[in-house]
C-alpha positions in Angstrom: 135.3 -261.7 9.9 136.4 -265.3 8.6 134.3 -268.6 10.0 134.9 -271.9 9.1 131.9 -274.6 8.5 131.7 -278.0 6.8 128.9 -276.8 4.4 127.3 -273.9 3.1 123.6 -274.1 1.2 122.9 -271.0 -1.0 119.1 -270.8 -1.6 116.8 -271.1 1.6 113.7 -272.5 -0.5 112.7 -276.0 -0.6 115.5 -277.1 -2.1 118.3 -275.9 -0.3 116.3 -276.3 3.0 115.2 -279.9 2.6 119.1 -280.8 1.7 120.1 -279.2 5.0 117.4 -281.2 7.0 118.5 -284.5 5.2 122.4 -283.9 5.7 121.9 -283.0 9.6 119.9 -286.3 10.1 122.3 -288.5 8.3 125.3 -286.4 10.3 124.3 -284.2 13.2 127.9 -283.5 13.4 128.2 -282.0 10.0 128.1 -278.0 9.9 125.5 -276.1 7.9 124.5 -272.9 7.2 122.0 -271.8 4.8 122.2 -268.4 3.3 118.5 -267.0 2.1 119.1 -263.4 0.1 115.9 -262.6 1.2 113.8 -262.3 4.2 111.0 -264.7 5.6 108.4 -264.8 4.8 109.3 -263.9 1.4 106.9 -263.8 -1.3 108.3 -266.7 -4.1 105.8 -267.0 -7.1 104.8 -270.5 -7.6 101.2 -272.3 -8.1 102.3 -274.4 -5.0 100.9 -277.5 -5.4 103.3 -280.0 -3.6 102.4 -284.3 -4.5 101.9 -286.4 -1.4 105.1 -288.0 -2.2 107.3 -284.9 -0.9 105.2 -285.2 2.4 106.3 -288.9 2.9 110.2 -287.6 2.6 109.8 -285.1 5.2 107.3 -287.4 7.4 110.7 -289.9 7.7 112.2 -286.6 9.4 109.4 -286.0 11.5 109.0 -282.9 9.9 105.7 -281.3 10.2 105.3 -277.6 7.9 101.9 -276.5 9.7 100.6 -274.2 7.6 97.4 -273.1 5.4 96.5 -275.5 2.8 94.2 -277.1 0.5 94.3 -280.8 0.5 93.9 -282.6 -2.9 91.8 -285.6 -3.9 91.3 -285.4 -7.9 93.4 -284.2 -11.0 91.7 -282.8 -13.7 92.7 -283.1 -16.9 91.3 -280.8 -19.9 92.2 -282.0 -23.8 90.9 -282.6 -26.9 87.5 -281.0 -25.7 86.6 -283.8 -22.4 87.8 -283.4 -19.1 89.5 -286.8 -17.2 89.7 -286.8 -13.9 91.6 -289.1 -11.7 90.7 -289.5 -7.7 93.1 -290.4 -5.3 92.5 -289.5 -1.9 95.3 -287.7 -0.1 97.4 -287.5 -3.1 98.8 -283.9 -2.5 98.1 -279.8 -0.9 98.0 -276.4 -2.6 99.9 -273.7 -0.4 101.1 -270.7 -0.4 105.3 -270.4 -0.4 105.2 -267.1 1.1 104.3 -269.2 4.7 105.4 -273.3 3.3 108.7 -272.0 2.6 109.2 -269.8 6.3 107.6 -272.8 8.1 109.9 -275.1 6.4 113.0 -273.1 7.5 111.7 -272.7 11.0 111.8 -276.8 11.5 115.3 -276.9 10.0 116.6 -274.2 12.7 114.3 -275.6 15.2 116.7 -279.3 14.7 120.0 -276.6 15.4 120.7 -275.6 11.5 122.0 -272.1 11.2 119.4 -270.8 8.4 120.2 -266.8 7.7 118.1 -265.3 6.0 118.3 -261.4 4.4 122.0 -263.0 4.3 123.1 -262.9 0.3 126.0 -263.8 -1.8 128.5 -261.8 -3.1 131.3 -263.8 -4.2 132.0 -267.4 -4.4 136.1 -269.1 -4.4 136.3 -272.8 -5.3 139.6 -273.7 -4.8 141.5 -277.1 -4.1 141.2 -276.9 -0.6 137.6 -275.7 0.0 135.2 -272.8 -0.8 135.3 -269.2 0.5 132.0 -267.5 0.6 131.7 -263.8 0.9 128.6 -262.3 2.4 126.4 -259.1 1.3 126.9 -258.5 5.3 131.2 -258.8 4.6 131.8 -261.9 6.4 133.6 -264.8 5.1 132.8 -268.2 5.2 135.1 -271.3 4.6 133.8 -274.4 3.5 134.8 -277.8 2.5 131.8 -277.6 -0.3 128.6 -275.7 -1.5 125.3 -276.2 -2.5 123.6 -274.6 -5.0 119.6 -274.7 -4.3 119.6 -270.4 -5.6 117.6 -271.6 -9.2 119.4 -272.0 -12.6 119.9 -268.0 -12.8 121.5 -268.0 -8.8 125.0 -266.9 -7.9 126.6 -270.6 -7.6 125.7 -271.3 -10.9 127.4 -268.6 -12.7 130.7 -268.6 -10.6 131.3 -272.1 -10.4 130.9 -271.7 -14.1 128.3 -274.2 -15.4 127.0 -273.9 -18.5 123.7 -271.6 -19.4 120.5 -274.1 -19.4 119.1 -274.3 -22.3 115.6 -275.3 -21.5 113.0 -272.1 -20.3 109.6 -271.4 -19.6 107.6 -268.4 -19.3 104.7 -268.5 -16.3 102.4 -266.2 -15.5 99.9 -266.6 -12.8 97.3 -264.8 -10.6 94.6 -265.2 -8.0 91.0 -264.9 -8.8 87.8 -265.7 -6.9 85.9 -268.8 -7.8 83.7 -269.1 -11.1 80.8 -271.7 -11.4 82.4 -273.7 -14.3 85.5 -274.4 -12.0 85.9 -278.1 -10.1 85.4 -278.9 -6.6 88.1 -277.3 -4.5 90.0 -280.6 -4.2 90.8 -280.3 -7.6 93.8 -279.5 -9.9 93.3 -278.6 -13.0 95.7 -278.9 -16.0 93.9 -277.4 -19.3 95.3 -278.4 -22.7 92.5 -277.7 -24.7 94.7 -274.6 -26.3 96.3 -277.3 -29.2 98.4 -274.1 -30.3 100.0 -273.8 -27.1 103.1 -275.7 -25.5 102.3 -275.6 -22.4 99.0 -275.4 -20.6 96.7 -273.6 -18.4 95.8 -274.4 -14.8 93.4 -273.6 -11.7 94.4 -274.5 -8.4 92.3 -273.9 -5.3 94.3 -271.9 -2.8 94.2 -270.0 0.2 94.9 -265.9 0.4 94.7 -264.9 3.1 92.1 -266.8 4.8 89.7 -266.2 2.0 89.4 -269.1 -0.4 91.0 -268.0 -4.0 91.9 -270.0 -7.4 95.4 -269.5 -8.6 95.0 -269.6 -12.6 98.1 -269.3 -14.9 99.6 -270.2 -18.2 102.3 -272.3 -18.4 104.4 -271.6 -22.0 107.9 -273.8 -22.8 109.5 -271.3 -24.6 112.4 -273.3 -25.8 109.3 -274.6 -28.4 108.3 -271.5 -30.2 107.5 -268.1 -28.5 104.7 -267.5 -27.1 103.4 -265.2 -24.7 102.2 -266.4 -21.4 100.4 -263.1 -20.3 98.0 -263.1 -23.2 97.3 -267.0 -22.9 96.3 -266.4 -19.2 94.0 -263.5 -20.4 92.2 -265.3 -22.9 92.0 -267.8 -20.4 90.3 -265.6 -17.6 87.6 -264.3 -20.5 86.5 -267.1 -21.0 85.6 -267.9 -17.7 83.9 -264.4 -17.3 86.5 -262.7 -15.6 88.7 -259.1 -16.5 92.4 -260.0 -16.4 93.0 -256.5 -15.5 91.3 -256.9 -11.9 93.9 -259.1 -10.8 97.9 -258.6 -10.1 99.9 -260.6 -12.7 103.0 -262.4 -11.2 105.6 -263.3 -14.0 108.5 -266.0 -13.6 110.9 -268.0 -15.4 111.2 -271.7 -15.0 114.4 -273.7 -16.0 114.2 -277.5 -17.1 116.5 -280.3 -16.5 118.6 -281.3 -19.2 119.9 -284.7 -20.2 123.4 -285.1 -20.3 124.3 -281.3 -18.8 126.6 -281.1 -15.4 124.9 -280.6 -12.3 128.3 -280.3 -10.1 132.4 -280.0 -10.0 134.4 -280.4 -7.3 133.4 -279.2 -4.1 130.1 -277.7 -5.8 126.5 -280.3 -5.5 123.1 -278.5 -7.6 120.2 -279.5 -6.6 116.4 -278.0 -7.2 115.6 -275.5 -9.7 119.1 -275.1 -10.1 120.1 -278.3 -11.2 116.9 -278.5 -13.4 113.1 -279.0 -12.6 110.2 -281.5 -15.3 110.2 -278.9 -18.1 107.2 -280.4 -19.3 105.0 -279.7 -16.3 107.6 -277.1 -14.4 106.8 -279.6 -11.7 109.4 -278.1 -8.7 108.5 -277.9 -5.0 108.3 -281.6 -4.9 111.3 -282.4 -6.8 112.8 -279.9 -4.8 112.5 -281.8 -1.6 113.2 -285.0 -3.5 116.7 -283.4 -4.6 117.3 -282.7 -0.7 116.4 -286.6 0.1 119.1 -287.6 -2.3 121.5 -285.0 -1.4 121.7 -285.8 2.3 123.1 -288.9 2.5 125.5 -288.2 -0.2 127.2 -285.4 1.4 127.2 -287.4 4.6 128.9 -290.0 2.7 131.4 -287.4 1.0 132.5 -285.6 4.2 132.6 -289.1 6.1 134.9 -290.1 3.3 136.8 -286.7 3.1 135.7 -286.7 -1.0 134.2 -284.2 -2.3 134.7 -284.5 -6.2 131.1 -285.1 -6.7 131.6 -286.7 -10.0 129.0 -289.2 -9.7 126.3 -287.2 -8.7 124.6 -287.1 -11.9 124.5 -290.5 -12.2 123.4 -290.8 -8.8 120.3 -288.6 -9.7 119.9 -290.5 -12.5 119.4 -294.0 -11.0 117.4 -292.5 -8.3 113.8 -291.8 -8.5 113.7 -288.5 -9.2 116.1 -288.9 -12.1 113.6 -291.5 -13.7 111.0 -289.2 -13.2 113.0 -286.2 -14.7 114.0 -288.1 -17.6 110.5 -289.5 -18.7 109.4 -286.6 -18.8 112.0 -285.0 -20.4 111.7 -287.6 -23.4 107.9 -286.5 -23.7 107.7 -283.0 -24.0 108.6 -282.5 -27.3 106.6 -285.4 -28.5 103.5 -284.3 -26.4 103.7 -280.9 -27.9 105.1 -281.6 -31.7 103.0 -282.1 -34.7 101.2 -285.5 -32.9 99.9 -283.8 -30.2 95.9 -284.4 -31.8 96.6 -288.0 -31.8 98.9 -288.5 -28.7 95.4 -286.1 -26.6 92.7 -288.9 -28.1 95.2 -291.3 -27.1 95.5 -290.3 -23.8 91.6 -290.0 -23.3 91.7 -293.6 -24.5 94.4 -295.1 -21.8 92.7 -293.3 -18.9 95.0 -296.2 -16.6 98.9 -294.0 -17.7 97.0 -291.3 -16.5 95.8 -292.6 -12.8 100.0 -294.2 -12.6 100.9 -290.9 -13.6 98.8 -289.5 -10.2 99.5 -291.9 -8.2 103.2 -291.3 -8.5 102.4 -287.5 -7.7 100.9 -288.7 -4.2 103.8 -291.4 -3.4 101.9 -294.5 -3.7 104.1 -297.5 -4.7 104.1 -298.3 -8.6 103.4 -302.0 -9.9 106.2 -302.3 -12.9 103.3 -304.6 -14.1 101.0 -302.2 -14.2 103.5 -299.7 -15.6 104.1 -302.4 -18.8 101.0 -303.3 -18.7 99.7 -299.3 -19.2 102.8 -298.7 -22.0 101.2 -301.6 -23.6 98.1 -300.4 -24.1 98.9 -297.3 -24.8 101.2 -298.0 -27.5 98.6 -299.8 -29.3 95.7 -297.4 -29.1 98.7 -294.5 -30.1 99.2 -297.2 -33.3 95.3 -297.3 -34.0 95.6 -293.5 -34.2 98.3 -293.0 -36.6 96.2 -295.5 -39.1 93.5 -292.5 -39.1 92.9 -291.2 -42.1 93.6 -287.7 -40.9 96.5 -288.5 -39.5 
């Protein structure tokens, strides 16, 4: 059987969902369907802590994903040996995307978007003309362009021929039962105190179940020097009294955004995962949505203009944002986790201020640029008191 549609989304996560909800309420008129390969509720690995600022997008929809979560107040910060923590009431959740990413799907069909889910792809045409979709079920669809939101390794990426990424991480993760050393359960914690590791341990207070847990895993940037992920998270657990061999390990990949690389081609838009996620933090269900904000009213605009060459969308990304955000961070990995790394951790436990703008963009509140100079500033000179250190 052969359908025609306006759009087709491939990936039913965060990503591909929120683009759908954003296209539909710039253009009702605009056909969608999104294609899931798997069913809801799915299980999708992920920490799933999701900043206040991807909230405030899907409030402007009057979206509301109802579902179990931890609300977060404080970040926690672990390096050089002392612990920061930055309060900020509100500033983000912890949930689980087994139910965050079913709920989210449920609002987008509940506003009349076709979301199929056990529905994967099979084959993928991009031709002058449109895009022909084949199904796993046999049906065809016809489209006047795709979206990729399927991750970096997904179907859309490999037929429309983008290059490989270049940037990975390993994670591992698992849930655990609370230990006394661990924060108040409206806090995140990020734990750098490994100095041989690029990357960094977390706890974040969740919910299994009903039963109030701590997801704890290592996050390693493989792309630095390999490492392995499921030893760092069981030294990790040790040291906090606990057997690693109690709990299930989940294992994933992550895929970081890359400067300069191509994130569509005619009739093809990435967005999410796909078109890269903050390698230095694997930051994603946020960005995620943030992608689907940015997407929306640029398809609108393409079909209303009947142009759908997408060559601007990186720089559209780019000026937006989530491209600044993407790109900052981008520029400090590698100098975060190089052979500075002592100096630039005092540092940071000097400038406690980059830290609390650094939060406070997690949570969505507005940014003074003063403050932001103001912060760089100070930082840069305490960073220039440490390299005169005699053991640097």
């Amino acid at each position: 059987m052969t359908r025609s549609v306006d759009l087709v989304i491939v990936g039913g996560g965060p990503a591909g969902i929120s683009t759908a909800l954003h296209v539909h309420a710039a253009n009702p008129r605009i056909s969608i369907v999104v294609l899931e390969r798997e069913t809801y509720p799915r299980e999708k690995i992920c920490a799933g802590g999701i900043g206040a600022r991807a909230f405030r997008w899907l409030d402007k929809l009057g979206v509301e994903v109802d579902v179990p979560m931890v609300k977060l107040d404080a970040i926690a910060l672990r390096l050089g040996g002392k612990t920061i923590t930055t309060r900020s009431p509100g500033l983000g959740v912890v949930v689980r995307r087994i139910e965050f990413d079913h709920a989210l799907a449920n609002q987008a069909r509940a506003r009349g978007i076709e979301v199929r889910d056990g529905c994967g792809v099979e084959t993928i045409a991009i031709g002058d003309e449109g895009v022909r979709v084949t199904t796993a079920t046999g049906e065809e669809l016809r489209a006047k362009a795709i979206v990729g939101a399927d991750g970096v390794s997904g179907i859309v990426r490999k037929q429309a021929s983008f290059a490989p990424p270049v940037l990975r991480a390993q994670v591992v993760e698992l849930d655990t039962e609370g230990v006394a050393q661990d924060e108040p359960r409206d806090t995140v914690v990020f734990d750098f105190d490994s100095q041989d590791l690029n990357g960094y341990a977390w706890d974040f207070p969740t919910i299994v179940g009903g039963k109030p847990m701590v997801c704890r895993g290592a996050y390693v940037i493989r792309t630095l020097g390999p490492d392995d992920a499921r030893a760092r998270i069981g030294a990790y657990l040790r040291a906090r009294g606990l057997d690693p061999m109690s709990y299930r390990h989940k294992q994933y990949a992550e895929r970081g955004w890359e400067p300069g690389a191509e994130i569509a081609a005619p009739r093809v838009l990435l967005v999410g995962e796909a078109a890269g996620i903050d390698i230095a933090t694997g930051e994603g269900i946020g960005q995620a949505i943030e992608y689907g904000a940015v997407a929306g009213p640029y398809l609108a605009k393409a079909f209303e203009r009947d142009a759908f060459r997408f060559s601007d969308w990186t720089e559209v990304v780019r000026r937006h944002h989530l491209g600044f955000q993407l790109r900052i961070r981008h520029a400090c990995y590698r100098w975060f986790y190089g052979p500075k790394r002592a100096a630039v951790e005092r540092v940071m436990a000097q400038v406690p201020s980059m830290f609390q703008i650094a939060v406070q963009d997690f949570a969505g509140l507005p940014l003074s640029k003063l403050a932001l100079v103001r912060g760089a500033g100070q930082f840069l000179r305490a960073y220039a008191r440490e390299k005169m250190r005699p053991d640097d």
